[in-house]
N, CA, C and O atoms as a GROMACS GRO file, in nm:
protein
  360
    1UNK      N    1  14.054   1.113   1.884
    1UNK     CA    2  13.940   1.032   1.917
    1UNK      C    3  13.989   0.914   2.001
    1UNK      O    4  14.067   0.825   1.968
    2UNK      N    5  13.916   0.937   2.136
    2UNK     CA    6  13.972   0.791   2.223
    2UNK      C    7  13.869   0.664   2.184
    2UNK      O    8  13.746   0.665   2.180
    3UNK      N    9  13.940   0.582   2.164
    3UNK     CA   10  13.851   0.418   2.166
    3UNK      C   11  13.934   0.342   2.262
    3UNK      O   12  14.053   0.356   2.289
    4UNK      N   13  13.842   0.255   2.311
    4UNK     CA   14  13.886   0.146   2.420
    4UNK      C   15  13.832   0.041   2.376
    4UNK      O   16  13.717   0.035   2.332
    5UNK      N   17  13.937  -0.078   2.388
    5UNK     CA   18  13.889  -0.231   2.311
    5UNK      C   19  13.898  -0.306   2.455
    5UNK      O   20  13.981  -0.305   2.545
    6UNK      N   21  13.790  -0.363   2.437
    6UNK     CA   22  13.808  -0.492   2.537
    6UNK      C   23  13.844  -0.621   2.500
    6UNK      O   24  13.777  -0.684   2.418
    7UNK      N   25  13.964  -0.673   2.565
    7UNK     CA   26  13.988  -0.802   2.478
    7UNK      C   27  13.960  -0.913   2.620
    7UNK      O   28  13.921  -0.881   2.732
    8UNK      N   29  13.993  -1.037   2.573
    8UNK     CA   30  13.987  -1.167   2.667
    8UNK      C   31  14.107  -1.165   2.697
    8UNK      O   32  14.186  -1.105   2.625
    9UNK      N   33  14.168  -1.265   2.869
    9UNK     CA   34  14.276  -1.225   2.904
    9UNK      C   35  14.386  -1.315   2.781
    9UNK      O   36  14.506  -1.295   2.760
   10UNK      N   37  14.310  -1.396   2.729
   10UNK     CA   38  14.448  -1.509   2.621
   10UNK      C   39  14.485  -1.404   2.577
   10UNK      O   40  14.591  -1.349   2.606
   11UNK      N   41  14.356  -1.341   2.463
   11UNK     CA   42  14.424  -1.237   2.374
   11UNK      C   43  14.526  -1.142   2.402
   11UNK      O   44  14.623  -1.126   2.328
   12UNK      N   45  14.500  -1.057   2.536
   12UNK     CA   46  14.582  -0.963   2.594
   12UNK      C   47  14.732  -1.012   2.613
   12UNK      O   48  14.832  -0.952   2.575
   13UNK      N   49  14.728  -1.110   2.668
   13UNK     CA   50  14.826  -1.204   2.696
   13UNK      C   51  14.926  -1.251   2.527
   13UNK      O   52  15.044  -1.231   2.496
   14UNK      N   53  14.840  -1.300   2.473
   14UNK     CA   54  14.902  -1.289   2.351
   14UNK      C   55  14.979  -1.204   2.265
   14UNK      O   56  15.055  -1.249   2.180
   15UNK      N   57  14.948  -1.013   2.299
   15UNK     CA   58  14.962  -0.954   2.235
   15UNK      C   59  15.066  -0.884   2.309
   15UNK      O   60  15.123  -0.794   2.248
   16UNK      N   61  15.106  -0.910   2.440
   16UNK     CA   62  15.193  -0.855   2.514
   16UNK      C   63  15.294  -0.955   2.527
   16UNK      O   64  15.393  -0.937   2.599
   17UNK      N   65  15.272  -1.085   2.445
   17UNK     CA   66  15.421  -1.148   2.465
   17UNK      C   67  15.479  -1.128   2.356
   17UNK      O   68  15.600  -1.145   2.342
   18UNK      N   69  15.382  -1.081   2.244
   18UNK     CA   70  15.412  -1.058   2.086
   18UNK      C   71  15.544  -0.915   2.126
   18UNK      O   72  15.666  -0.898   2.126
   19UNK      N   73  15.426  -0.845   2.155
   19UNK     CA   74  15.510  -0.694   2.176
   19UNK      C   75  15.623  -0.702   2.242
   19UNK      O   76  15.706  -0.615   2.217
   20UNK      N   77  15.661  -0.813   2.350
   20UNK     CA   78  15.753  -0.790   2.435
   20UNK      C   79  15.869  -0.863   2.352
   20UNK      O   80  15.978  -0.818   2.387
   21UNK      N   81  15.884  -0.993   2.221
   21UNK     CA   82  15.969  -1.026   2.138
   21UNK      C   83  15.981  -0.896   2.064
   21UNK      O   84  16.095  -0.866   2.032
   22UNK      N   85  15.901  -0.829   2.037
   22UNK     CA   86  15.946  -0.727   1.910
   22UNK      C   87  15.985  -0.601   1.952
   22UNK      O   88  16.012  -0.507   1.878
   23UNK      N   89  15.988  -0.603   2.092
   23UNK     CA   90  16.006  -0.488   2.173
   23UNK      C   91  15.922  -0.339   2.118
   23UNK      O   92  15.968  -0.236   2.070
   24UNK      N   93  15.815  -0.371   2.143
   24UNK     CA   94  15.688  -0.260   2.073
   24UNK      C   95  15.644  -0.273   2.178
   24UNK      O   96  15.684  -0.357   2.259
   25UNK      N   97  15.512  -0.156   2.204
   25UNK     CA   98  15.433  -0.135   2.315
   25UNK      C   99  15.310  -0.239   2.274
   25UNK      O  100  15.281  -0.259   2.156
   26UNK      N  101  15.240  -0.302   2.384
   26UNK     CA  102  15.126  -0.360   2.362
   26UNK      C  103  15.047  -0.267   2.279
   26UNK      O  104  14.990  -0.336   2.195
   27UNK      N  105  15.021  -0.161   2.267
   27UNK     CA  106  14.901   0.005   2.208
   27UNK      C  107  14.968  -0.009   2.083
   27UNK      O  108  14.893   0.001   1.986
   28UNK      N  109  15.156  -0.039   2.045
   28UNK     CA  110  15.186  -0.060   1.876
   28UNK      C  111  15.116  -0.162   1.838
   28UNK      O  112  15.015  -0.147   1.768
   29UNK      N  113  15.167  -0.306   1.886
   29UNK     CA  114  15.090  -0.405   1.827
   29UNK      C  115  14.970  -0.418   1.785
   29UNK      O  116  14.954  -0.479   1.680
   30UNK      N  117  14.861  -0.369   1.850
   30UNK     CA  118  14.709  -0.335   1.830
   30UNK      C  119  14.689  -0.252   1.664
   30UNK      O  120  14.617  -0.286   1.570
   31UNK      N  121  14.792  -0.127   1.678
   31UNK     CA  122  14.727  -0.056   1.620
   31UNK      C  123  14.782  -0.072   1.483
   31UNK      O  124  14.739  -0.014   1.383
   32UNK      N  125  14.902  -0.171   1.488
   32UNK     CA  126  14.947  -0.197   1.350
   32UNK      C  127  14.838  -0.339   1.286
   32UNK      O  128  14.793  -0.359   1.174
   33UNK      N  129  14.826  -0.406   1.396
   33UNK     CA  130  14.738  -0.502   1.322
   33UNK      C  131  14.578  -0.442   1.290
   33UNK      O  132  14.511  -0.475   1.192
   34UNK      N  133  14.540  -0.361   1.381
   34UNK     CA  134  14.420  -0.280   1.311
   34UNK      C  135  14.437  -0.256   1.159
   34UNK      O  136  14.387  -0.327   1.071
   35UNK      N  137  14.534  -0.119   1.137
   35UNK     CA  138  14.588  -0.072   1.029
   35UNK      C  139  14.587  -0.201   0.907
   35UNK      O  140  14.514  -0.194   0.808
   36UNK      N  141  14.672  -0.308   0.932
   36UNK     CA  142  14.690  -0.414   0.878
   36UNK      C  143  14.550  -0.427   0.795
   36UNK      O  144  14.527  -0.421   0.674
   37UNK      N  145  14.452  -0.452   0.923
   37UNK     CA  146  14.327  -0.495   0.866
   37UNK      C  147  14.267  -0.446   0.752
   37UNK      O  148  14.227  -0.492   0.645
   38UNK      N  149  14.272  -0.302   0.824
   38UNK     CA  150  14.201  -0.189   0.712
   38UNK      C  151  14.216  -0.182   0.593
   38UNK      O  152  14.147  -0.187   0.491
   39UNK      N  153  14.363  -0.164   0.637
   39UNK     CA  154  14.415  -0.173   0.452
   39UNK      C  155  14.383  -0.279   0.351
   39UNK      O  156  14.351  -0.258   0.233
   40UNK      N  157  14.398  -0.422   0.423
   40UNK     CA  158  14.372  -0.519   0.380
   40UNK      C  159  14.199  -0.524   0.316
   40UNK      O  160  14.166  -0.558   0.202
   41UNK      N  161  14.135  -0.495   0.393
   41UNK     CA  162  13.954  -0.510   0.359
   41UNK      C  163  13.936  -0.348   0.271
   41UNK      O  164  13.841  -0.337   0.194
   42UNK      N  165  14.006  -0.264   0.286
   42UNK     CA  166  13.983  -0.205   0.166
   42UNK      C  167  14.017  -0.216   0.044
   42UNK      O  168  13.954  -0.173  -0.053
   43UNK      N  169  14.141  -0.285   0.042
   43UNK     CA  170  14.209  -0.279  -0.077
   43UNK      C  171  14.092  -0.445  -0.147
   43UNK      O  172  14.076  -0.457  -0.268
   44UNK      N  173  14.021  -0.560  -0.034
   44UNK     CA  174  13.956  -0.624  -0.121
   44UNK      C  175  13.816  -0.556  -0.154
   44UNK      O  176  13.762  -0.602  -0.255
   45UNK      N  177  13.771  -0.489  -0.111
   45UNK     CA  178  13.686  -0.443  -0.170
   45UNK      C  179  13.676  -0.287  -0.310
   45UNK      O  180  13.590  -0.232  -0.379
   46UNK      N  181  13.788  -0.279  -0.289
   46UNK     CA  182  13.843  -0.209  -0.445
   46UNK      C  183  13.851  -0.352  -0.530
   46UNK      O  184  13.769  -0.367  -0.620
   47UNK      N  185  13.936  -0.443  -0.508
   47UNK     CA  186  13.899  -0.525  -0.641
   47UNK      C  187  13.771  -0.592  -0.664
   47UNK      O  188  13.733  -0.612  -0.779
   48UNK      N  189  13.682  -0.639  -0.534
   48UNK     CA  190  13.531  -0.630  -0.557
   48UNK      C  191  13.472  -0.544  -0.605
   48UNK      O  192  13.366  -0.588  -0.650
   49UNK      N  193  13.486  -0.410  -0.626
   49UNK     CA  194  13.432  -0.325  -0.720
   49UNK      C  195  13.483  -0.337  -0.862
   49UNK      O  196  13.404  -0.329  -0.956
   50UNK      N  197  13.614  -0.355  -0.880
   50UNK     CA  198  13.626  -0.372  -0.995
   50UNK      C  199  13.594  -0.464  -1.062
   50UNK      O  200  13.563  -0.444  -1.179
   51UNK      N  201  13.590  -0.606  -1.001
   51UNK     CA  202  13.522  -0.702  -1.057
   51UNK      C  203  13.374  -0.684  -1.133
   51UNK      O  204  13.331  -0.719  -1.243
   52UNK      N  205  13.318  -0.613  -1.023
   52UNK     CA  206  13.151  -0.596  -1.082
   52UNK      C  207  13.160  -0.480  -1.169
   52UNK      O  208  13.054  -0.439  -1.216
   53UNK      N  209  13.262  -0.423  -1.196
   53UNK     CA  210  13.262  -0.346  -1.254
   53UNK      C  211  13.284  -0.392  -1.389
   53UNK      O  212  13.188  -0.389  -1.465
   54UNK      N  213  13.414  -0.442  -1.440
   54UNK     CA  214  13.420  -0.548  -1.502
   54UNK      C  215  13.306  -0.637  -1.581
   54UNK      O  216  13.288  -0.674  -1.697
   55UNK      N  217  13.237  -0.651  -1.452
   55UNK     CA  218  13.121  -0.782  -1.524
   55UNK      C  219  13.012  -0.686  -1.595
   55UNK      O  220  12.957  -0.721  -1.699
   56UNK      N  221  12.981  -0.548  -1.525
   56UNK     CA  222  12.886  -0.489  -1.600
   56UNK      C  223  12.972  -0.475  -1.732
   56UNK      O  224  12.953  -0.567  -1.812
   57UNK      N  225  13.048  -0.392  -1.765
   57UNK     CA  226  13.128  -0.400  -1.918
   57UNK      C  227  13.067  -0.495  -1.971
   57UNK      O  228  12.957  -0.509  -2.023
   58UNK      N  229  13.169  -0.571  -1.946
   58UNK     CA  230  13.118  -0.674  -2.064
   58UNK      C  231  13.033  -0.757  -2.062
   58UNK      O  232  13.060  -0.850  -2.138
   59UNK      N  233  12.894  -0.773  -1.985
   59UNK     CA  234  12.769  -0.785  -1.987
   59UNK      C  235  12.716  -0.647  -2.126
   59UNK      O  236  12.665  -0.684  -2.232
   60UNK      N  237  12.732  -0.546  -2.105
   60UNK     CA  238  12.721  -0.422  -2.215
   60UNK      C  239  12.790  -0.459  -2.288
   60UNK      O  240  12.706  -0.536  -2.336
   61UNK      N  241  12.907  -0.484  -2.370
   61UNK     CA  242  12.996  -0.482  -2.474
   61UNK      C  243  13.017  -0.591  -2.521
   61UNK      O  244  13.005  -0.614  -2.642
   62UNK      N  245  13.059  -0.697  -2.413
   62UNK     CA  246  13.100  -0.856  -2.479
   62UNK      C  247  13.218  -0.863  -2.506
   62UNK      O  248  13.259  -0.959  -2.571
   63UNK      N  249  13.294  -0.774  -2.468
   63UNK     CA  250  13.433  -0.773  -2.529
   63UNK      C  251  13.497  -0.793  -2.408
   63UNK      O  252  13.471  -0.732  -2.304
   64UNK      N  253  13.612  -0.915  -2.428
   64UNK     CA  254  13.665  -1.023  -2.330
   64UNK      C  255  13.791  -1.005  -2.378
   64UNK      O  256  13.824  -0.924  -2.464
   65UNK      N  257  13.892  -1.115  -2.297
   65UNK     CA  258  13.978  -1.205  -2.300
   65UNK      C  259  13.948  -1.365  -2.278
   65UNK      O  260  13.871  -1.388  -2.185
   66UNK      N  261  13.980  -1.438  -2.324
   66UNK     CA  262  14.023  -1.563  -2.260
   66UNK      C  263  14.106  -1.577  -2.146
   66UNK      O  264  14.158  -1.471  -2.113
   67UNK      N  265  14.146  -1.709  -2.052
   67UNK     CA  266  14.180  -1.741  -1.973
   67UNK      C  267  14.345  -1.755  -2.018
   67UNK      O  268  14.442  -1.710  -1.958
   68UNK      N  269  14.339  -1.836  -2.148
   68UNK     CA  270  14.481  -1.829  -2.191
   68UNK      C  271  14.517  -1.738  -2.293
   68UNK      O  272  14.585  -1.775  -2.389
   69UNK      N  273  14.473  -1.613  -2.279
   69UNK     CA  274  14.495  -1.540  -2.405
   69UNK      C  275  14.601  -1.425  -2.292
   69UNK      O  276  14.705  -1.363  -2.313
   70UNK      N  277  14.520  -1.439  -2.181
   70UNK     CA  278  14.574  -1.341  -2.027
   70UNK      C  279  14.701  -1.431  -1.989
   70UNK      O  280  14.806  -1.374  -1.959
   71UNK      N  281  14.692  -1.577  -1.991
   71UNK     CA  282  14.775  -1.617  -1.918
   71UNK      C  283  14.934  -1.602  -2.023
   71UNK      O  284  15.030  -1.558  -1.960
   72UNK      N  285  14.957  -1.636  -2.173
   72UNK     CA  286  15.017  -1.616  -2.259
   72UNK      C  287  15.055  -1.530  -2.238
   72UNK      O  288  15.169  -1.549  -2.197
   73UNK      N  289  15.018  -1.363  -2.240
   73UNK     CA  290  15.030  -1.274  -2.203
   73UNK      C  291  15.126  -1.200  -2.092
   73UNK      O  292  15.195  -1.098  -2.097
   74UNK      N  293  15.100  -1.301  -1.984
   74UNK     CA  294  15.147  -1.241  -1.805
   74UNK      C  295  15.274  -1.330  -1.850
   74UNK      O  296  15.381  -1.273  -1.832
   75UNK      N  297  15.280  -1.446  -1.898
   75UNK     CA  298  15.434  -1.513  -1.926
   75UNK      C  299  15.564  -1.418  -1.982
   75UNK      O  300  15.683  -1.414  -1.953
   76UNK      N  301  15.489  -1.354  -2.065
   76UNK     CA  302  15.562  -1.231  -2.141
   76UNK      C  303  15.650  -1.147  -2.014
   76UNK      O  304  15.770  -1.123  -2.000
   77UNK      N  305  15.582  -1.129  -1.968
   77UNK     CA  306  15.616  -1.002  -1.808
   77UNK      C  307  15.797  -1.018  -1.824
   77UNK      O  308  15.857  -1.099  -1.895
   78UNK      N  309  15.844  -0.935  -1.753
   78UNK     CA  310  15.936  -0.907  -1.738
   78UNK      C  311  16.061  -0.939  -1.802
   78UNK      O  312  16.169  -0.895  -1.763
   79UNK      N  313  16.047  -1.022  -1.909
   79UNK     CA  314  16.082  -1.104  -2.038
   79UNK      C  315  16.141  -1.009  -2.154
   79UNK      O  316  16.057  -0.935  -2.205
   80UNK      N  317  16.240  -1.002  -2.191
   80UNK     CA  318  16.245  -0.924  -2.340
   80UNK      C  319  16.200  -1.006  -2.445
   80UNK      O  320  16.263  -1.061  -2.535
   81UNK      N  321  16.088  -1.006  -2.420
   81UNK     CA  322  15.954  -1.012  -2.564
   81UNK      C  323  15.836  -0.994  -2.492
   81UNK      O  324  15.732  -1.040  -2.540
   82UNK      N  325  15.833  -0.945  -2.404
   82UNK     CA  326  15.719  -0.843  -2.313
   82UNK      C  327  15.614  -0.813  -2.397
   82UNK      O  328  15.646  -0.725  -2.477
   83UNK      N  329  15.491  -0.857  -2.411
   83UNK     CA  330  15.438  -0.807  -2.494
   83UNK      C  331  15.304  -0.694  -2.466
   83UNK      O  332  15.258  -0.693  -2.352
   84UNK      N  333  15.245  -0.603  -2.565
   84UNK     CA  334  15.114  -0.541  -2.488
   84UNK      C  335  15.020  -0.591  -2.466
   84UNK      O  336  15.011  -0.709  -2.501
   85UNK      N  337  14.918  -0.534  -2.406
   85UNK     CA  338  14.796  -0.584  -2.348
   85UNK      C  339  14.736  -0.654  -2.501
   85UNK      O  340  14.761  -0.586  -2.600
   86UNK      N  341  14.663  -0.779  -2.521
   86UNK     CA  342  14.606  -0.820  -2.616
   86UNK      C  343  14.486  -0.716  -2.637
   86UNK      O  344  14.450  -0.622  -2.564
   87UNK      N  345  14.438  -0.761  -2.757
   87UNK     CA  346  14.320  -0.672  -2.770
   87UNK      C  347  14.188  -0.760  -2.744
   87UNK      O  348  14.180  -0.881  -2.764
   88UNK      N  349  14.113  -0.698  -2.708
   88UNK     CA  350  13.990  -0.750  -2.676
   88UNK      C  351  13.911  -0.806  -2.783
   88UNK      O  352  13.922  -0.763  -2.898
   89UNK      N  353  13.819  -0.916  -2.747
   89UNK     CA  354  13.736  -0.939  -2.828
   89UNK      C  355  13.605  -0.941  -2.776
   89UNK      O  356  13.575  -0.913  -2.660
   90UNK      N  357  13.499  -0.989  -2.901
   90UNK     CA  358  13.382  -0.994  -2.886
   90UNK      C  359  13.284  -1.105  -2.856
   90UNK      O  360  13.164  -1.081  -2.846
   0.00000   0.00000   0.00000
């Protein structure tokens, strides 16, 4: 599939002095920062789903964490006294 972008001459200019330090083609630079994007706005809108996803739960259930029950918790991380996920409440 061909696409053609039209840019302004700064931008063009910009992206061909980029490419010419990193020694990439002006067509890499483009298409990695595209890519960049994508990934980026999909991956926030996976945790925007999960959020609302999230909020429906426990709108239905009521069963939470606290702020410092999570944060206690994440301190544990990589720690030998690591601990499991707390349990939820109501």
């Amino acid at each position: 599939m061909a696409t053609s972008l039209k840019i302004d001459e700064m931008l063009k200019d910009r992206v061909q002095h980029l490419a010419s330090q990193r020694r990439r083609s002006s067509h890499w630079i483009m298409l990695e920062a595209i890519r960049q994007y994508v990934e980026r706005e999909e991956a926030r809108e996976r945790f925007k789903q999960e959020a609302l996803a999230s909020w429906v739960a426990y709108q239905e259930t009521g069963r939470h964490l606290t702020g410092r029950e999570v944060g206690i918790w994440l301190d544990t991380w990589g720690t030998r006294d690591e601990r499991a996920v707390p349990e939820c409440r109501e």
